[in-house]
mmCIF file as gemmi writes it, N, C-alpha and C atoms, coordinates in Angstrom:
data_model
loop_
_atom_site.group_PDB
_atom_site.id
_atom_site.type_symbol
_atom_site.label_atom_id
_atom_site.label_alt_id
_atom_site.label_comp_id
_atom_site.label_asym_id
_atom_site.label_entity_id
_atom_site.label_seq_id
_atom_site.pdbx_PDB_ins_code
_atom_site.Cartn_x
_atom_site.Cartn_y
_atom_site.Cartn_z
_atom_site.occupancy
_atom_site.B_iso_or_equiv
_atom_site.pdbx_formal_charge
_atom_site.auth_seq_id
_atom_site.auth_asym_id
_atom_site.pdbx_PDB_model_num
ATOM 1 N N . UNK Axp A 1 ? 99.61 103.801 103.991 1 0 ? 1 A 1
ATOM 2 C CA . UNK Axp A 1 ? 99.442 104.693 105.126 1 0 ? 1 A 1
ATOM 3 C C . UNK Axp A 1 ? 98.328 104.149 106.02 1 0 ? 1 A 1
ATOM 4 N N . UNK Axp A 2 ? 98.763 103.898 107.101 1 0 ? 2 A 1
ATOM 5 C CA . UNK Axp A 2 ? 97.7 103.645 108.219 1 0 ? 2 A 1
ATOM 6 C C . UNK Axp A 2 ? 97.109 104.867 108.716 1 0 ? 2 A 1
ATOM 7 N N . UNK Axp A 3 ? 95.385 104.081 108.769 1 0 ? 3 A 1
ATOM 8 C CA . UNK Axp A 3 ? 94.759 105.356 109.443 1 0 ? 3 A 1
ATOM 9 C C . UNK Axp A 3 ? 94.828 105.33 111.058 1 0 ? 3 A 1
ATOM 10 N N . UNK Axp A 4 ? 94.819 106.396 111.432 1 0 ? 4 A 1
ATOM 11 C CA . UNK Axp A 4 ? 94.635 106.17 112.924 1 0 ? 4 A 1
ATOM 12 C C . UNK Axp A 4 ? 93.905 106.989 113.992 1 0 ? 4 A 1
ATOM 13 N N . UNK Axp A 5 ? 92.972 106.986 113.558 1 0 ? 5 A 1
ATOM 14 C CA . UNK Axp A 5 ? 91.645 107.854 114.044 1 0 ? 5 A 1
ATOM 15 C C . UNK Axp A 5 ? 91.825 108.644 115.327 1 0 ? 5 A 1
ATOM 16 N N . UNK Axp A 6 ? 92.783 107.907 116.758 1 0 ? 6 A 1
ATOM 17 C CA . UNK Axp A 6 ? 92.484 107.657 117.894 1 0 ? 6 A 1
ATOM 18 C C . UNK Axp A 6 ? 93.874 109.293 118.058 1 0 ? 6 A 1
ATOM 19 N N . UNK Axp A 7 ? 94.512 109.502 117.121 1 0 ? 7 A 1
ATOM 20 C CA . UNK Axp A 7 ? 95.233 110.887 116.875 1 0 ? 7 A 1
ATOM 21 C C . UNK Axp A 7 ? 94.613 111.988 116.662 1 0 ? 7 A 1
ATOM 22 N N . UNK Axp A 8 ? 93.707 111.687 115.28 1 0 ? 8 A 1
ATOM 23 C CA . UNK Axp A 8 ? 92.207 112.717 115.415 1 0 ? 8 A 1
ATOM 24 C C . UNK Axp A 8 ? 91.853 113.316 115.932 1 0 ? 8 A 1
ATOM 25 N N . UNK Axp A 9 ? 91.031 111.96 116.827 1 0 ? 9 A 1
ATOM 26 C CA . UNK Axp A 9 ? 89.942 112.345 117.934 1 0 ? 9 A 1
ATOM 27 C C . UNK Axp A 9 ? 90.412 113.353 118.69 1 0 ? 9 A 1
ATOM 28 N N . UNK Axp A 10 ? 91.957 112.999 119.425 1 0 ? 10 A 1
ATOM 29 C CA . UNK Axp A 10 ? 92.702 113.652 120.464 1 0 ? 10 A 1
ATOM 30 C C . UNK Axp A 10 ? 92.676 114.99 119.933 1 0 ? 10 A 1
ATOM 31 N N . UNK Axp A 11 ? 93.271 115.099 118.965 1 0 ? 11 A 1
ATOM 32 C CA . UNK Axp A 11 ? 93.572 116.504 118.601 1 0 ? 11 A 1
ATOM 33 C C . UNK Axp A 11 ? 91.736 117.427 118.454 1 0 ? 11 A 1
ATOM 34 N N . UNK Axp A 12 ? 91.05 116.818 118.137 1 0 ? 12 A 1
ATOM 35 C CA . UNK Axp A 12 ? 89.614 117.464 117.771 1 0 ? 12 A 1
ATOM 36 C C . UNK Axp A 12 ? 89.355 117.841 119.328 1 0 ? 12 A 1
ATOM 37 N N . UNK Axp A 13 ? 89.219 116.592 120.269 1 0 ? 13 A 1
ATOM 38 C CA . UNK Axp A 13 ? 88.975 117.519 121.761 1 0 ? 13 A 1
ATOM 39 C C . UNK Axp A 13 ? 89.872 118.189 121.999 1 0 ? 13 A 1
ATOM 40 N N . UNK Axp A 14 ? 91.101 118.425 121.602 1 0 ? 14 A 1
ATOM 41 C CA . UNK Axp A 14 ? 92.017 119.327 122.347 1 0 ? 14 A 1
ATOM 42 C C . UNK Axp A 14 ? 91.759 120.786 121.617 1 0 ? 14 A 1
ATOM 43 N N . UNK Axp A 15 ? 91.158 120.7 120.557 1 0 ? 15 A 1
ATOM 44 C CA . UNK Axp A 15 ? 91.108 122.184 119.711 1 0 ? 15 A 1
ATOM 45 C C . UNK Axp A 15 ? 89.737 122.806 120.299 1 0 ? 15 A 1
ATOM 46 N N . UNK Axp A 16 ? 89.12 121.822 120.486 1 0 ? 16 A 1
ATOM 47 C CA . UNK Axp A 16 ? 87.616 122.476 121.065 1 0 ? 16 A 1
ATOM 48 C C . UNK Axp A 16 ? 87.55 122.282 122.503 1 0 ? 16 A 1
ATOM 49 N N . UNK Axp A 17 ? 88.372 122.177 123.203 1 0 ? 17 A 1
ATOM 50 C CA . UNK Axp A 17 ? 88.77 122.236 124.459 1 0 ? 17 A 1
ATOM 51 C C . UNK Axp A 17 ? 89.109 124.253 124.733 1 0 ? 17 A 1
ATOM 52 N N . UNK Axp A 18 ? 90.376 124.242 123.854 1 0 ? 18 A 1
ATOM 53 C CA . UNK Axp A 18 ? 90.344 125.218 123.783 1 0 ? 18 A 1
ATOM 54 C C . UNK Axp A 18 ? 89.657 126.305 123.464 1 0 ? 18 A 1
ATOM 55 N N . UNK Axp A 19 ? 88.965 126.208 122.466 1 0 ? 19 A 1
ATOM 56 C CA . UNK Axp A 19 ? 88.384 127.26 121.588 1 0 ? 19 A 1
ATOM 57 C C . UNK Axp A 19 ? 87.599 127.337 122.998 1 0 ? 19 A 1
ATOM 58 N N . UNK Axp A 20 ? 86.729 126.398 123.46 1 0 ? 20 A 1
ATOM 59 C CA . UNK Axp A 20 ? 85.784 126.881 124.596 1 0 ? 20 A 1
ATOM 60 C C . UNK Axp A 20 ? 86.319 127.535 125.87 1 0 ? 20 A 1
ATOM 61 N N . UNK Axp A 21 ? 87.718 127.448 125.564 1 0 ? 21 A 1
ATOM 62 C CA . UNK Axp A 21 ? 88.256 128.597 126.732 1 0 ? 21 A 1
ATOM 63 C C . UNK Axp A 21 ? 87.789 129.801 126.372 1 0 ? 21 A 1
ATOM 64 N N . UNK Axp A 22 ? 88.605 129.928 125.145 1 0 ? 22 A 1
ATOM 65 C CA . UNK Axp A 22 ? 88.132 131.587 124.526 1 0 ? 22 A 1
ATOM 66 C C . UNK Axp A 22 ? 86.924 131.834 124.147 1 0 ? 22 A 1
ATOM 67 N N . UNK Axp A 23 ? 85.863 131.349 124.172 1 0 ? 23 A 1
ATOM 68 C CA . UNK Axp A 23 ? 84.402 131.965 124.196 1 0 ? 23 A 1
ATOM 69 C C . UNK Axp A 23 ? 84.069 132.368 124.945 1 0 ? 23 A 1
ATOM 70 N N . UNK Axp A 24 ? 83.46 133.611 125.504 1 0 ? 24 A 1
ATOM 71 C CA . UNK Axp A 24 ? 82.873 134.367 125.832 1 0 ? 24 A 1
ATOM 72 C C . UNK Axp A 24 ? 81.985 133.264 126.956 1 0 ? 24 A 1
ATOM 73 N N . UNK Axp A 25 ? 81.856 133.85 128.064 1 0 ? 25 A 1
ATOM 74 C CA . UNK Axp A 25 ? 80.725 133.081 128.908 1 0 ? 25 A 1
ATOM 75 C C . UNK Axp A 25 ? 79.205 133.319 128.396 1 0 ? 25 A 1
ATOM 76 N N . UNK Axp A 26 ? 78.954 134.315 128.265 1 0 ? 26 A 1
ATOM 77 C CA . UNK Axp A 26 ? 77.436 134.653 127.73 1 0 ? 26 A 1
ATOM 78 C C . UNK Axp A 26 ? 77.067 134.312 126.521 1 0 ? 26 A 1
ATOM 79 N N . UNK Axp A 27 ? 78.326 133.696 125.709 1 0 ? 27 A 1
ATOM 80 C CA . UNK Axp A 27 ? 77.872 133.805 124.229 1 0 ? 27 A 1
ATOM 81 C C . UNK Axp A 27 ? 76.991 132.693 123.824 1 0 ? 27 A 1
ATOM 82 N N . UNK Axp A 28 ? 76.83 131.829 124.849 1 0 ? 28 A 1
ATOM 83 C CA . UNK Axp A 28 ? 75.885 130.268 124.294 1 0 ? 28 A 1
ATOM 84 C C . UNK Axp A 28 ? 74.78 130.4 125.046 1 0 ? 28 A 1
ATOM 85 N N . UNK Axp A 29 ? 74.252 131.435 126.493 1 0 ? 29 A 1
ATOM 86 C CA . UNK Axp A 29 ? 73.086 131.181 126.681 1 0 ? 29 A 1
ATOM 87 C C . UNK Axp A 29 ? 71.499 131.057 126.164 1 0 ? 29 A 1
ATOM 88 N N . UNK Axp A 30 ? 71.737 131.171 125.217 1 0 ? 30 A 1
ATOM 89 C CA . UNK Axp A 30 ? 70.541 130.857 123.989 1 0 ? 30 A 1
ATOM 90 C C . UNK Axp A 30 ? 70.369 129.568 123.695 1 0 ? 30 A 1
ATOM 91 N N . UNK Axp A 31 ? 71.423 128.56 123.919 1 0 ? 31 A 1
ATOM 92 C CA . UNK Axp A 31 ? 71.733 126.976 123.257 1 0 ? 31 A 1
ATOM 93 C C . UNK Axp A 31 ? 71.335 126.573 125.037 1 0 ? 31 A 1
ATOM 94 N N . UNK Axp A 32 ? 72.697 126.621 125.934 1 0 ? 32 A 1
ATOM 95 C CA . UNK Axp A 32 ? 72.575 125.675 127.051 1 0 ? 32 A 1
ATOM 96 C C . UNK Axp A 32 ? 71.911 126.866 128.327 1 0 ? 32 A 1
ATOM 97 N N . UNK Axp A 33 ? 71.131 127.826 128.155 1 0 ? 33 A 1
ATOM 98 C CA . UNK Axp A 33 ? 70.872 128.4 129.149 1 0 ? 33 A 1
ATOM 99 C C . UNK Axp A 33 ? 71.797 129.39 129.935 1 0 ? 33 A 1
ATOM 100 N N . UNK Axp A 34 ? 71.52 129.343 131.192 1 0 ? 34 A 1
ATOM 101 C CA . UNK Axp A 34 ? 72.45 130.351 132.031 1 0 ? 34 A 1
ATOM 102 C C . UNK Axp A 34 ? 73.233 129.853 133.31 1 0 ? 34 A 1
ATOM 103 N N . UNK Axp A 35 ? 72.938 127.932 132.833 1 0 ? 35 A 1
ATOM 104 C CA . UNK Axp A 35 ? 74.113 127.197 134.213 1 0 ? 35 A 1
ATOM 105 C C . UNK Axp A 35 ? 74.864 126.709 133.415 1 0 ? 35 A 1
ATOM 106 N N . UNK Axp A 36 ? 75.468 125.784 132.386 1 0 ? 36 A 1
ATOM 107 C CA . UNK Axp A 36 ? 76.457 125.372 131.512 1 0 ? 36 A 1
ATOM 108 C C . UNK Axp A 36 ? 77 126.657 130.862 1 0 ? 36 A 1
ATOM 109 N N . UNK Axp A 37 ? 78.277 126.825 130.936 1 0 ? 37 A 1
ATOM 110 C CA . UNK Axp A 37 ? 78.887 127.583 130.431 1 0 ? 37 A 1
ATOM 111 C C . UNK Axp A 37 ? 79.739 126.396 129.128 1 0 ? 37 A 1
ATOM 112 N N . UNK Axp A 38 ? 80.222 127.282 127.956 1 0 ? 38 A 1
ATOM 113 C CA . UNK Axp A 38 ? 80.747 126.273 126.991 1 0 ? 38 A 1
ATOM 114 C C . UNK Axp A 38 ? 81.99 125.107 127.817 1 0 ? 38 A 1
ATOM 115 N N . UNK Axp A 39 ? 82.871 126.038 128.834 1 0 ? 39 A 1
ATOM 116 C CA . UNK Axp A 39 ? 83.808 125.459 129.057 1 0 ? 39 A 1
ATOM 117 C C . UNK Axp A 39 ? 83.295 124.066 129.655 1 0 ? 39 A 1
ATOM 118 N N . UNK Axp A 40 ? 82.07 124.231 130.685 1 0 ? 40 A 1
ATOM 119 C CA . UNK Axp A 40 ? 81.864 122.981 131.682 1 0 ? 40 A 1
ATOM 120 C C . UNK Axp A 40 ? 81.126 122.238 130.304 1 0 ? 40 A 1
ATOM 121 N N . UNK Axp A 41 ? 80.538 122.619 129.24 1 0 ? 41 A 1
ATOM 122 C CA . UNK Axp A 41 ? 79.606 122.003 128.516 1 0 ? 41 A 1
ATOM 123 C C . UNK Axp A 41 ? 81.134 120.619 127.878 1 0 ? 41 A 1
ATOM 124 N N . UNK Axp A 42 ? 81.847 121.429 127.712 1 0 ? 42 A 1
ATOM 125 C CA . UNK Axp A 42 ? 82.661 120.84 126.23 1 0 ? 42 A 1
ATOM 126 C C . UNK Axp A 42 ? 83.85 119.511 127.196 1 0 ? 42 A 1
ATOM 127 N N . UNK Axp A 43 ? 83.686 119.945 129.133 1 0 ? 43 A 1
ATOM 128 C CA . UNK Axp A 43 ? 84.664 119.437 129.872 1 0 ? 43 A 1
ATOM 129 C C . UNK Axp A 43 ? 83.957 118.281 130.011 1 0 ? 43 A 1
ATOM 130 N N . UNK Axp A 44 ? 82.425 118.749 130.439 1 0 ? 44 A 1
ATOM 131 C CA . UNK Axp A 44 ? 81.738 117.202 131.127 1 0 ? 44 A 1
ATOM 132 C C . UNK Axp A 44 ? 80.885 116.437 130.323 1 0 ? 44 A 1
ATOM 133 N N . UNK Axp A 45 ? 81.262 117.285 128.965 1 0 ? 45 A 1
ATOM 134 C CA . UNK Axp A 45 ? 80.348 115.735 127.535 1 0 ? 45 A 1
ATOM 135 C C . UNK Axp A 45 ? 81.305 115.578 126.428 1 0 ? 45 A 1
ATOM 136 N N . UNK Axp A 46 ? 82.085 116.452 126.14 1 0 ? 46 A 1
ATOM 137 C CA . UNK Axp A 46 ? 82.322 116.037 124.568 1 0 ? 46 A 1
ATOM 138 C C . UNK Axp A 46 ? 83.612 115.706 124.635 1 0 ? 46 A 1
ATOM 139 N N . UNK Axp A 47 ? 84.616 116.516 126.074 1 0 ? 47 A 1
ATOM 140 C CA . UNK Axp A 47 ? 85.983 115.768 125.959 1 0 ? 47 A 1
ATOM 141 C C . UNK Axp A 47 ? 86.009 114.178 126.119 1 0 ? 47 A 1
ATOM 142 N N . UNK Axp A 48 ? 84.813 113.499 127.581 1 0 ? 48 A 1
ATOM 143 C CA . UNK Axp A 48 ? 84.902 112.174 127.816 1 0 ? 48 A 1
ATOM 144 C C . UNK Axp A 48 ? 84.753 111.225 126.574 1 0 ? 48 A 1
ATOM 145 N N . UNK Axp A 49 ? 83.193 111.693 126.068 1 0 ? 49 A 1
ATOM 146 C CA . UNK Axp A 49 ? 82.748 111.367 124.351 1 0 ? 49 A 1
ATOM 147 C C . UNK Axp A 49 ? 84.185 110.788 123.398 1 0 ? 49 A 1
ATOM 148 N N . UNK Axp A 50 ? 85.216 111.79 123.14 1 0 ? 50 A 1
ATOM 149 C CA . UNK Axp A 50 ? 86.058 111.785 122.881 1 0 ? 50 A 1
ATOM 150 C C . UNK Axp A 50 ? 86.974 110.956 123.232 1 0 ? 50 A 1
ATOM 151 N N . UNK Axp A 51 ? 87.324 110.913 124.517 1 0 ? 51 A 1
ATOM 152 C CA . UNK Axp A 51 ? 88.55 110.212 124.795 1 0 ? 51 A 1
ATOM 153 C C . UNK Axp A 51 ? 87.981 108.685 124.683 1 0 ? 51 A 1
ATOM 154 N N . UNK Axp A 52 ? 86.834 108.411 125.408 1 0 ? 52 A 1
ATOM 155 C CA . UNK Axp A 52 ? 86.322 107.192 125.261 1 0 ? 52 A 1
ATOM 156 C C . UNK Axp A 52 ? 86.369 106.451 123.957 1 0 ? 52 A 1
ATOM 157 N N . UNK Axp A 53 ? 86.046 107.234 122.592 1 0 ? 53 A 1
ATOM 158 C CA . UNK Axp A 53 ? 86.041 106.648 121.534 1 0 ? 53 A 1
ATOM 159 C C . UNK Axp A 53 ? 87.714 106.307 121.267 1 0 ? 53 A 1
ATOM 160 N N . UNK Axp A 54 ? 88.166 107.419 121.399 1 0 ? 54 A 1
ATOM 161 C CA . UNK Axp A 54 ? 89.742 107.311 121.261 1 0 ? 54 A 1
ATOM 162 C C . UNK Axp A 54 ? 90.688 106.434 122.111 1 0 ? 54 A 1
ATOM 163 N N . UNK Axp A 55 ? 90.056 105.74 122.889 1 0 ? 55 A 1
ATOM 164 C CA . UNK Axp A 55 ? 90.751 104.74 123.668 1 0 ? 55 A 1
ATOM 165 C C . UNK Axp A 55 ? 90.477 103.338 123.229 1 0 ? 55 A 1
ATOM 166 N N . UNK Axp A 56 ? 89.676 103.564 122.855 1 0 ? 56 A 1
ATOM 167 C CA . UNK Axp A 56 ? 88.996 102.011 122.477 1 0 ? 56 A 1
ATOM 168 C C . UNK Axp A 56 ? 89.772 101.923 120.74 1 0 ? 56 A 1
ATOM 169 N N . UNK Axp A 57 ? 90.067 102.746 120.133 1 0 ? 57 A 1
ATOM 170 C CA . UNK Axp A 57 ? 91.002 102.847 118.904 1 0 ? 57 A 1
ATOM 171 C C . UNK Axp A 57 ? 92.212 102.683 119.073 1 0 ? 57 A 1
ATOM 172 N N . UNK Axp A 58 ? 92.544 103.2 119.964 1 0 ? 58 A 1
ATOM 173 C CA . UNK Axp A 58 ? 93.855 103.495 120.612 1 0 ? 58 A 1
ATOM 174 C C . UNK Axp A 58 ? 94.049 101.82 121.195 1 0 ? 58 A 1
ATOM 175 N N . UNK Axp A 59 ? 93.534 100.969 121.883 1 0 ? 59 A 1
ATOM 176 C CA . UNK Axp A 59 ? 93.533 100.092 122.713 1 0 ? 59 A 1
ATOM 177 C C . UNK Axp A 59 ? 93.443 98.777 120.884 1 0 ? 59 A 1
ATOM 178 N N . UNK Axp A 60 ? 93.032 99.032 120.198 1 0 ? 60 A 1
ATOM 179 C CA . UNK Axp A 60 ? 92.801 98.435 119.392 1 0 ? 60 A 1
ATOM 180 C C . UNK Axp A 60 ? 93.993 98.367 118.133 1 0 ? 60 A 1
ATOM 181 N N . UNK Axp A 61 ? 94.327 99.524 118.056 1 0 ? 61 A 1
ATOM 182 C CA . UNK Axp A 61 ? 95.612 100.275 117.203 1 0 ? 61 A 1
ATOM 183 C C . UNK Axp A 61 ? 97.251 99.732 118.03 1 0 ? 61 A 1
ATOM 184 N N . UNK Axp A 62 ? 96.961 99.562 119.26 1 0 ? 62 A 1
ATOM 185 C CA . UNK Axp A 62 ? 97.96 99.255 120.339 1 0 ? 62 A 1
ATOM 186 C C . UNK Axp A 62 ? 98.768 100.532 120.082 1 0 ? 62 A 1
ATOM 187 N N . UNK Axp A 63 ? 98.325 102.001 120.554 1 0 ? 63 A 1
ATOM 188 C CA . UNK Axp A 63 ? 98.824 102.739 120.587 1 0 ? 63 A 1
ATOM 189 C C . UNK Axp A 63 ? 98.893 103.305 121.906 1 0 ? 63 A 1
ATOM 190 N N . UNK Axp A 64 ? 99.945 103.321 122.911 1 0 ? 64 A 1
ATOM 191 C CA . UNK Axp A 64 ? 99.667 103.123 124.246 1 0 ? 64 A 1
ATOM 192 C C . UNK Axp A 64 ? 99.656 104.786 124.865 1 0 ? 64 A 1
ATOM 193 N N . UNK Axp A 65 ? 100.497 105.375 123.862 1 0 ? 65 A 1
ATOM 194 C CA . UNK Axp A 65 ? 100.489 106.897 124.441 1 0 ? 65 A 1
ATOM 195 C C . UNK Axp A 65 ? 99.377 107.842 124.313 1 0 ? 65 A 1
ATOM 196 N N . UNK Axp A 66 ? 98.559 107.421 122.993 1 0 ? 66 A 1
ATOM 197 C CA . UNK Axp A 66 ? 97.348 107.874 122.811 1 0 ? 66 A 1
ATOM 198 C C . UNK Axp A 66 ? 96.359 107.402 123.469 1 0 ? 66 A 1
ATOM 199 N N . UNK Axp A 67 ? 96.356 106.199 124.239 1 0 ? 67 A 1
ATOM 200 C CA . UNK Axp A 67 ? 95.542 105.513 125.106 1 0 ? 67 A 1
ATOM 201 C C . UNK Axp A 67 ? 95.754 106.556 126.266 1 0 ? 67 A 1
ATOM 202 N N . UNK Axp A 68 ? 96.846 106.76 126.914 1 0 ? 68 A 1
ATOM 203 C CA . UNK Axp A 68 ? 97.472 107.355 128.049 1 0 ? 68 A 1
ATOM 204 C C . UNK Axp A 68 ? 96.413 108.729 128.052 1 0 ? 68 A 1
ATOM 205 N N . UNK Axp A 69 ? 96.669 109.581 126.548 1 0 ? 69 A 1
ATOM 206 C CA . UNK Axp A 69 ? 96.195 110.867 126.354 1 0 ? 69 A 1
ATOM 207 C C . UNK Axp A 69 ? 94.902 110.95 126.109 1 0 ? 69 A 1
ATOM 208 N N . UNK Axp A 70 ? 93.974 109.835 125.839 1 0 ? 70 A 1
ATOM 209 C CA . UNK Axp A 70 ? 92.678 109.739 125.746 1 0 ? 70 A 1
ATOM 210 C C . UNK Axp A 70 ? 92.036 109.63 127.547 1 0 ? 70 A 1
ATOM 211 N N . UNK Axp A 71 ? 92.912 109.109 128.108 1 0 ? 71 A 1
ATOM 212 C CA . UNK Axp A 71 ? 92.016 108.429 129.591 1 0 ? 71 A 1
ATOM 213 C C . UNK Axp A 71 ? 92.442 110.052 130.102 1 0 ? 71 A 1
ATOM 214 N N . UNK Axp A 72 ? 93.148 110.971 129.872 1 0 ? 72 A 1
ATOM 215 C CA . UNK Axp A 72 ? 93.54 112.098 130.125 1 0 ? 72 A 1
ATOM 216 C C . UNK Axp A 72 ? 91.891 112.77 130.17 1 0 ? 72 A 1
ATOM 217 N N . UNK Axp A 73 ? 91.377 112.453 128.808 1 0 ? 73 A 1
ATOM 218 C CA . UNK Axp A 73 ? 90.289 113.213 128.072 1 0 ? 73 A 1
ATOM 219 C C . UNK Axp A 73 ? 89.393 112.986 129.294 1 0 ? 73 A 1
ATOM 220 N N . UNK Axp A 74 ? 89.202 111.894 129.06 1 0 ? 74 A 1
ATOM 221 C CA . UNK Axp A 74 ? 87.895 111.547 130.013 1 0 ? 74 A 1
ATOM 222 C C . UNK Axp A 74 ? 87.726 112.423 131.325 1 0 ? 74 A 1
ATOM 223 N N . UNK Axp A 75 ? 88.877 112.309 131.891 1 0 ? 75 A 1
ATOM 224 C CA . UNK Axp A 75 ? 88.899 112.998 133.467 1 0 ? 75 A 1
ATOM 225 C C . UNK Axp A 75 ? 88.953 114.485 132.905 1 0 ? 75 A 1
ATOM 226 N N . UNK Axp A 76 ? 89.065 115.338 132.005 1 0 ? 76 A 1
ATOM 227 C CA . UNK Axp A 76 ? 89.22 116.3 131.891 1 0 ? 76 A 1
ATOM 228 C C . UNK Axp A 76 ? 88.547 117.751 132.343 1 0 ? 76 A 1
ATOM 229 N N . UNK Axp A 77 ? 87.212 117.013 132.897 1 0 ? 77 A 1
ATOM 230 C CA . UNK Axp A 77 ? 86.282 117.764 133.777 1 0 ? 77 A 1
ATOM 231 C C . UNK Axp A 77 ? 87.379 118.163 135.507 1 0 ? 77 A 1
ATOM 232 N N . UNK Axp A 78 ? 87.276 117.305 135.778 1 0 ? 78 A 1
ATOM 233 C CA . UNK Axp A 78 ? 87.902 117.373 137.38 1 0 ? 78 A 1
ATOM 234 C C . UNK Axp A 78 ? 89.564 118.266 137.258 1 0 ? 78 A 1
ATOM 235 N N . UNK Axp A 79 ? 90.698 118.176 135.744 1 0 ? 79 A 1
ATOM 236 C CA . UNK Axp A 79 ? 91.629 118.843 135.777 1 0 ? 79 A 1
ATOM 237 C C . UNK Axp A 79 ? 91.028 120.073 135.741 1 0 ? 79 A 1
ATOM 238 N N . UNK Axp A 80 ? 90.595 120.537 134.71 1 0 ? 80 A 1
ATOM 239 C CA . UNK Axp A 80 ? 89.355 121.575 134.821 1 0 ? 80 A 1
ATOM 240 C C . UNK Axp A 80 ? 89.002 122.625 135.953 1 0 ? 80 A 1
ATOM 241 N N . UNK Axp A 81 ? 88.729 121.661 136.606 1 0 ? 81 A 1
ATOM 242 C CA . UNK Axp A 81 ? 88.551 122.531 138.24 1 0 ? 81 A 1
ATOM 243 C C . UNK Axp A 81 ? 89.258 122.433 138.762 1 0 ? 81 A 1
ATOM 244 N N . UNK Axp A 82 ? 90.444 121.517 138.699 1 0 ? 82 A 1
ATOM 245 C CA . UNK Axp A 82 ? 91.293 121.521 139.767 1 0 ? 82 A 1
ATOM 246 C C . UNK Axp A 82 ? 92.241 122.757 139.53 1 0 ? 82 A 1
ATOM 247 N N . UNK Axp A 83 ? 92.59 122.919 138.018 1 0 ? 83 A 1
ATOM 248 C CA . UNK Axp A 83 ? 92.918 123.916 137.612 1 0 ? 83 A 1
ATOM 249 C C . UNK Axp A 83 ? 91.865 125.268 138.627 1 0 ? 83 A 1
ATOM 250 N N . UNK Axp A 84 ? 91.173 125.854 137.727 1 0 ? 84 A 1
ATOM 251 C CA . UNK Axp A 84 ? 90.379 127.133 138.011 1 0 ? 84 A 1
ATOM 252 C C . UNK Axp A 84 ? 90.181 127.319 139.395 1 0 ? 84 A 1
ATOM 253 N N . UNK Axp A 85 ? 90.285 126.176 140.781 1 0 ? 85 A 1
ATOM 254 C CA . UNK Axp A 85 ? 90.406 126.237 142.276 1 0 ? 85 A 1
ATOM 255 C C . UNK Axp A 85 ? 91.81 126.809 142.263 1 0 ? 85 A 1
ATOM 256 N N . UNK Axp A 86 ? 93.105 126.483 141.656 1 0 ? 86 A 1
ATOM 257 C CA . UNK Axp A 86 ? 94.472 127.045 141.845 1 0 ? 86 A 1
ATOM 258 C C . UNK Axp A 86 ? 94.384 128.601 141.318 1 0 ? 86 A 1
ATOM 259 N N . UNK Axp A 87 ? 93.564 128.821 140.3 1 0 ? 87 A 1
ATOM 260 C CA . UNK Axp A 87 ? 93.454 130.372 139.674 1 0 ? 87 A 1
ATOM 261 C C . UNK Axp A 87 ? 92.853 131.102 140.936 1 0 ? 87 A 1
ATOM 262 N N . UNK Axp A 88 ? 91.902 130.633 141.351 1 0 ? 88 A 1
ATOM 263 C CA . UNK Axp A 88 ? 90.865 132.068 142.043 1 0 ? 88 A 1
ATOM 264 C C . UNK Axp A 88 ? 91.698 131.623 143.647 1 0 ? 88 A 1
């Protein structure tokens, strides 16, 4: 069985992508204050964090769709808003 980390990764930012939807806005101002909310926290450090590692596995693994879905990660700040500008 091959390991393949760069599946992982993806799935780990995509679960905590989410989960930081459903948290509460107020519930972390004790950790990041009262301007990062979890969602922008988890969009503009830990998804890129993520995809970055997962591309370079991915790029290494020659796994091209997980490459595709990692460079996804990275930008995931700007879908983010581009999203929540179409909501309000």
């Amino acid at each position: 069985m091959k390991k393949r980390p760069e599946i992982y990764i993806f799935l780990f930012a995509i679960i905590i992508l989410i989960i930081s939807i459903i948290v509460p806005y107020d519930s972390m101002e004790f950790i990041f204050g009262k301007g990062l909310r979890p969602l922008g926290f988890t969009s503009l450090y830990l998804c890129p964090i993520c995809g970055i590692i997962g591309s370079i596995f991915s790029v290494k693994n020659k796994n091209y769709v997980f490459l595709f879905l990692n460079i996804l990660l990275i930008f995931s700040f700007f879908f983010t808003n581009i999203i929540g500008y179409m909501i309000y």
